[in-house]
C-alpha positions in Angstrom: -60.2 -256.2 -119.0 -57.8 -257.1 -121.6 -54.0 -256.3 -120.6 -51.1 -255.4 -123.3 -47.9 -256.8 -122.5 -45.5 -255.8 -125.2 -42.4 -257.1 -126.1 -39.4 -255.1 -125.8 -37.1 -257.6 -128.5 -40.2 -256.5 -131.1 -41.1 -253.1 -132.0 -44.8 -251.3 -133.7 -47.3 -254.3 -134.1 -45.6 -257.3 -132.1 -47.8 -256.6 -129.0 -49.6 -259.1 -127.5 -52.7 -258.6 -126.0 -53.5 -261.2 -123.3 -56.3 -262.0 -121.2 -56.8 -263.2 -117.4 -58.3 -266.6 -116.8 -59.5 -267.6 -113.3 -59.1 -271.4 -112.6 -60.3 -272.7 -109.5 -57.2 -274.8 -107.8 -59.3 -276.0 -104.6 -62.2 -275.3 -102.8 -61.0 -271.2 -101.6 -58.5 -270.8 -104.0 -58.1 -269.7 -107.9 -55.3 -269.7 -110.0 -54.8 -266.9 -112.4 -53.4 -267.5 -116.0 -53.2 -264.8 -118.8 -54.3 -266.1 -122.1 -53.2 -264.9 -125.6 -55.9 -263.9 -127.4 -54.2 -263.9 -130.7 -53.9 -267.6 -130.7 -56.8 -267.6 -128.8 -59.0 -266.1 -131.9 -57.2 -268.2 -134.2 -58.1 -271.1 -132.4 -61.6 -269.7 -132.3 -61.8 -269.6 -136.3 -60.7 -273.1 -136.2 -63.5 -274.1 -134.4 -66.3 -271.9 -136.0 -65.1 -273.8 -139.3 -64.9 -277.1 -138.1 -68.0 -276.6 -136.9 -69.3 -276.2 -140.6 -67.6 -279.2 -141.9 -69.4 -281.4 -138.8 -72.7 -279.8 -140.5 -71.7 -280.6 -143.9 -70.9 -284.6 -142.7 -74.0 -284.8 -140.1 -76.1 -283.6 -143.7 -74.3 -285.7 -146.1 -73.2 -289.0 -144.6 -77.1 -290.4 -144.0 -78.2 -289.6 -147.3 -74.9 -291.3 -148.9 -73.4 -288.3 -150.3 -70.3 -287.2 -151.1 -68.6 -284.9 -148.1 -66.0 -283.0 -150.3 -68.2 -282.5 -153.5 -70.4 -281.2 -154.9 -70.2 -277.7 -153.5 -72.7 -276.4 -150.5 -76.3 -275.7 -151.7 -79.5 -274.6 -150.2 -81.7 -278.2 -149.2 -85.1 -275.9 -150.9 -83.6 -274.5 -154.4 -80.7 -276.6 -155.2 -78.7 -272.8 -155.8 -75.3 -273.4 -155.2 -73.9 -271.0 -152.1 -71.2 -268.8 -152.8 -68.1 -267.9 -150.2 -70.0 -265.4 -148.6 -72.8 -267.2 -147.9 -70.9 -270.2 -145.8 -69.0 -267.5 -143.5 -69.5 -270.0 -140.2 -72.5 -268.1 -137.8 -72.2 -264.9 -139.4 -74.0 -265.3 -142.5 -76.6 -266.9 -140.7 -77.5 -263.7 -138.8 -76.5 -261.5 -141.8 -79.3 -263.5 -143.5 -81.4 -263.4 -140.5 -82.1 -267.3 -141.2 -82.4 -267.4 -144.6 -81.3 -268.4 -148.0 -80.2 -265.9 -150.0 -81.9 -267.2 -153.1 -85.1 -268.5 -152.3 -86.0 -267.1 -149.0 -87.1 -270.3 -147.2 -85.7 -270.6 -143.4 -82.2 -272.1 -142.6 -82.5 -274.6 -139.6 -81.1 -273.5 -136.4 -78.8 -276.5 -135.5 -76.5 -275.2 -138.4 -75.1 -272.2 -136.5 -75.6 -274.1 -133.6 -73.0 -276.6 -133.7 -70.8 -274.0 -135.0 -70.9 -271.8 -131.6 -70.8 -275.1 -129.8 -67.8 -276.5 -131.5 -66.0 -272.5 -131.7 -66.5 -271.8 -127.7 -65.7 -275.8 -127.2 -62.5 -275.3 -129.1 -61.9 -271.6 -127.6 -62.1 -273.1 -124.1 -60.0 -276.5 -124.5 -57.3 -274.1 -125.2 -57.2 -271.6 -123.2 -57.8 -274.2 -120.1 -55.6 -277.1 -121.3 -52.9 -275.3 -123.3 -49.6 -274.5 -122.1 -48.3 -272.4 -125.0 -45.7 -270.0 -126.3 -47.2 -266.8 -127.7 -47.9 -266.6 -131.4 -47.2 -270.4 -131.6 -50.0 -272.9 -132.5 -50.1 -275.8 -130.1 -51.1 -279.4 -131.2 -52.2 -279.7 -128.1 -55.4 -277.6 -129.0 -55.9 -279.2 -132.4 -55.8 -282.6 -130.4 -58.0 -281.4 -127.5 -60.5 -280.0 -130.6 -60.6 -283.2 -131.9 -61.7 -285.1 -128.9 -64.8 -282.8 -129.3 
């Protein structure tokens, strides 16, 4: 269960909310560490759209294509996605696994690797992170990397 530790130096929307994460230190033993899950979703985000770049590359790169343009389109049609339709994981269930345009079925690896790369980023930094809250440790973008 989510705990709120607020600040007293802040006042109205500077609370943190934190989370406890049990670590094992030996065999009988854990270590308890609270987590900010501010940073903690941010870090999530990260991941989710890193995710869709590795999906844009692991498409792009064997067929000798460009990995920064032209814009995302569906592999059936050809129809250029908008914004909304590239919103990592989501849009794939909004769209209950299919193109907006044409109806034909999105593969599953695309949302995938998204959730892989999101809970592998998630849990790099909230295991491997010593952090300050509401500051953005390169320690994470470097332990997302190595992923």
């Amino acid at each position: 269960m989510p705990l709120i530790a607020r600040d007293r130096n802040h006042i109205g929307l500077s609370a943190t909310i934190t989370v406890p994460i049990y670590m094992r230190v030996s065999e009988d033993r854990f270590r308890v560490r609270e987590v900010h899950l501010i940073p903690l979703y941010t870090v999530g985000v990260f991941g989710l759209c890193l995710g869709s770049f590795i999906n844009v590359v692991i498409y792009r790169l064997p067929r000798g294509q460009s990995i920064l343009s032209p814009g995302s389109r569906c592999p059936s049609c050809d129809t250029a996605l908008r914004w909304y339709d590239m919103v990592p994981v989501a849009s794939f269930l909004w769209l209950r696994g299919r193109c907006r345009y044409c109806r034909s079925r999105i593969p599953w690896h695309y949302p995938v690797v998204e959730a892989i790369v999101g809970a592998g980023s998630i849990w790099v930094y909230a295991v491997f992170c010593q952090h300050s809250a509401g500051a953005m440790p390169w320690t994470a973008i470097r332990g997302i990397a190595l992923l």
